[in-house]
N, C-alpha and C positions, 0 to 999 in steps of 0.2 A: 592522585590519579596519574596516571599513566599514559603516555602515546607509542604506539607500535607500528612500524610500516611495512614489517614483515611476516611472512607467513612463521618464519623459526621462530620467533620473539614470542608470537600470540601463541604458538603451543607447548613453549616452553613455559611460559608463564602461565595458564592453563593447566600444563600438568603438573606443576607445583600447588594451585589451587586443590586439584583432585586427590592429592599426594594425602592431605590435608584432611578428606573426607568433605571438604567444600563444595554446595552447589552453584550450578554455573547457569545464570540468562544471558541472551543473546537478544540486542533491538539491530537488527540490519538497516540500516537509511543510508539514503542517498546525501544525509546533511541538508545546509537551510535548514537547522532547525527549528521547530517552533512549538507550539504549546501541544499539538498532537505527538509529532514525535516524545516532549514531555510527560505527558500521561503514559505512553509506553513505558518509558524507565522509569517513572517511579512505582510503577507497577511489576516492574523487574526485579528494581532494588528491594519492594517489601517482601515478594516471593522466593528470593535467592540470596546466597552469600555472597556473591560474590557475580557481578553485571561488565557485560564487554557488550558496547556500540559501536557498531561499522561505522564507516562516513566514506562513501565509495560511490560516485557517480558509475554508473555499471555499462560500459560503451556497448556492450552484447544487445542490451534490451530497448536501443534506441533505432529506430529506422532510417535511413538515408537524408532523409527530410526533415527532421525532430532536431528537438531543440538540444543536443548534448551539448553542442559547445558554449550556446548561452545560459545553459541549466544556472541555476544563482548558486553558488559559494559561498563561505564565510566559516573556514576553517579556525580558528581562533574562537569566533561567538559559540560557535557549538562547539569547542572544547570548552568555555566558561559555563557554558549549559551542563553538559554534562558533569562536569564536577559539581555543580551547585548541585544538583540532583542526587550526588554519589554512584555516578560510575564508575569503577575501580580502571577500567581500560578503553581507550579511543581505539581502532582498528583503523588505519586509514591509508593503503597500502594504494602503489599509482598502479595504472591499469600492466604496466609490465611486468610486477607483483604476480595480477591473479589469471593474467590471459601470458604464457609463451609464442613467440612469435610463430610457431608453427601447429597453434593451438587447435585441436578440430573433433573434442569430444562436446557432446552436449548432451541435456537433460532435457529432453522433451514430454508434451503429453498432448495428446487426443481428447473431442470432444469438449471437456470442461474448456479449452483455451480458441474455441472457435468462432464461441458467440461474442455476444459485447464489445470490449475492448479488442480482442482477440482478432473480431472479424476485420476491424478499420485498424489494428496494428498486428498486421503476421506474426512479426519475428518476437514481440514483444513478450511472450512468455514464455519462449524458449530461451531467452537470455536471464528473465526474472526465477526459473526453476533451475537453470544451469549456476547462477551465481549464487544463491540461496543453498544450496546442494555443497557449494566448494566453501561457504562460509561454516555452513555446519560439521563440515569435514577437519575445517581450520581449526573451530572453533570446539568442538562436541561440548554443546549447552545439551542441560536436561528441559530449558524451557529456551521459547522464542515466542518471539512478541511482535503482532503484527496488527495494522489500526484497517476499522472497518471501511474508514471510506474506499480503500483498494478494496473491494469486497470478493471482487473474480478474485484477485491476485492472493487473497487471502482463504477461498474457497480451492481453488488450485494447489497453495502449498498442505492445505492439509490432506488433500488426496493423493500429492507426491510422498507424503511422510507415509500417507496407511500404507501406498501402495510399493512403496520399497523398503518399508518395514526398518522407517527409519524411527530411531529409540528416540524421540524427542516430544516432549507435548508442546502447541502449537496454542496458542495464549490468545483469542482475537481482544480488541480494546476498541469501543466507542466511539463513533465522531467526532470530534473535538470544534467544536463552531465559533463563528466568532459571535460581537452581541447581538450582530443582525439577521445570524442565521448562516451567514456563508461558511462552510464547510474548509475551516485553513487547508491552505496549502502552500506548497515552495512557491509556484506559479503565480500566486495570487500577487508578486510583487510584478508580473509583467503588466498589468493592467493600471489605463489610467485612470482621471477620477470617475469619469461621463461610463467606462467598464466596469470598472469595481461597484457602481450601484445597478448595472445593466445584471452585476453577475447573481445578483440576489435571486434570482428569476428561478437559478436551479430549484435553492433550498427550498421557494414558494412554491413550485411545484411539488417537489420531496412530501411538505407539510400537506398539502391538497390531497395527493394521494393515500398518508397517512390517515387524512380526517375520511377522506370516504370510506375506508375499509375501516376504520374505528365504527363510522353510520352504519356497518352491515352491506355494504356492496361486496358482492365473491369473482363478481364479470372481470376479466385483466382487460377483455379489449373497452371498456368503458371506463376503467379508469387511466387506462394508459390513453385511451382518446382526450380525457380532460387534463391530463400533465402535458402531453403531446400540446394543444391548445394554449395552455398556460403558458407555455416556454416562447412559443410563436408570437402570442404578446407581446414580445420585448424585441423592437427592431434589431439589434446588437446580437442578438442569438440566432446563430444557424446549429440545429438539432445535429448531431453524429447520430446518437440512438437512444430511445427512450425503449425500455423492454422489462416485463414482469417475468421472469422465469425463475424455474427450481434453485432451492436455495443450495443444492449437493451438487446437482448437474451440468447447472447452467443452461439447463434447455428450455425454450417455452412451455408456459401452460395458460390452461384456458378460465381455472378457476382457482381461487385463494384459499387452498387447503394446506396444512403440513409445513414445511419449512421454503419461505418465497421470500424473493428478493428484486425489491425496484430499481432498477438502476437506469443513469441516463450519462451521455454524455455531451456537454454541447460549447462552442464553439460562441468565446464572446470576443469581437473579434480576430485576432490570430490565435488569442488563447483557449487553449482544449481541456477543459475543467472537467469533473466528474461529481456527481453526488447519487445517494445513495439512502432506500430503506429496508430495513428486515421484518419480515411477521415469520410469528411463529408460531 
């Protein structure tokens, strides 16, 4: 395996894969990796010849307030990851790399990035569609691989790809949970112990939601009232947003038709966690 911190490096070795008639995936992450981002690449490595993983904390899509500079690290563990796995290429280039100091182009989008996540962080997919956009540019993978717990973010990129008729198929991959239910993530190491079992509270909701529309409930506001409730339950959680909307859209609806997506975000202590379910 390989490490590269430059954009020349990554497309020169690239075009030599292509040179080849070799296919190319792309897992984008911010690093901290763990069993989710795992399932992305070994999902890459069966589908492609040939797999390149960013490892790029992306300063564009973080807000004034947000955790960049404490975001967790471990440049080495996930390079051992990744190679265990068979990534052929680490991407891990420092933000003077992928941002110029007089850098002022962006990749925006309407609507889809309004609600949810969108609406309690502005900037945040204007930074996740702009860097996403320069990696694929870096990178021209025929696949990309992205995990469902970001489900906006992952709903977003493929309507950045249809709608600028980017040649790329867009890969979504599964939750990856822990045994308890909690939905891994980078963050999950900011929480202590009395958090970590407060944080269960999302998934329990997640699963409540699921069973009732498994029992035949179609009402969103009756089930988002008993997730809603469920999460309040647990002192340690203050709700961001619990919301059932279009699973293409992102915009609410009233009943459990066609492709819908539960999502919630909530706040266990300082930490701002997210979980997530699809019906289809």
């Amino acid at each position: 395996m390989n490490v590269a911190y430059t954009v020349k490096e990554v497309r020169e070795q690239v075009k030599a894969w292509k040179k080849e008639g070799l296919s190319v995936g792309l897992v984008p992450t911010m690093g901290y990796l763990h069993e989710g981002h795992a399932s992305l690449m070994k999902k890459a490595v069966e589908e492609n010849d040939r797999v390149v993983a960013s490892v790029f904390v992306n300063p564009t899509q973080f807000g004034p307030t947000e955790d960049l500079e404490s975001y967790p690290r471990d440049f080495d563990k996930d390079c051992a990851l990744c190679e265990s796995i068979g990534v052929n290429l680490v991407f891990h280039p420092e933000p003077e790399e992928m941002y110029a100091p007089d850098f002022c182009t962006w990749v925006d989008m309407d609507v889809l990035s309004k609600t949810l996540c969108g609406k309690s962080r502005p900037i945040h997919f204007r930074g996740v569609c702009t860097v996403v956009s320069k990696l694929f540019n870096i990178v021209t993978p025929d696949r990309a691989y992205f995990g469902q717990k970001d489900a906006q973010q992952l709903a977003i990129i493929r309507r950045m790809v249809r709608d600028l008729n980017m040649d790329i198929e867009i890969v979504g991959c599964p939750i990856v949970r822990e045994e308890d239910g909690l939905a891994k993530s980078s963050r999950n190491t900011y929480l202590n112990e009395e958090e970590r079992a407060a944080a269960l509270i999302l998934s329990k909701a997640v699963f409540l939601g699921q069973k009732m529309v498994a029992d035949g409930e179609t009402d969103t506001a009756v089930i988002k009232k008993a997730m809603i409730e469920k999460v309040e339950s647990e002192p340690l959680a203050k709700i961001d947003y619990v919301e059932i909307v279009d699973g293409l859209s992102m915009q609410p609806v009233d009943k459990i038709e066609g492709s819908i997506l539960a999502a919630m975000a909530v706040y266990i202590g300082k930490t701002r966690l997210i979980d997530n379910f699809l019906i289809e």
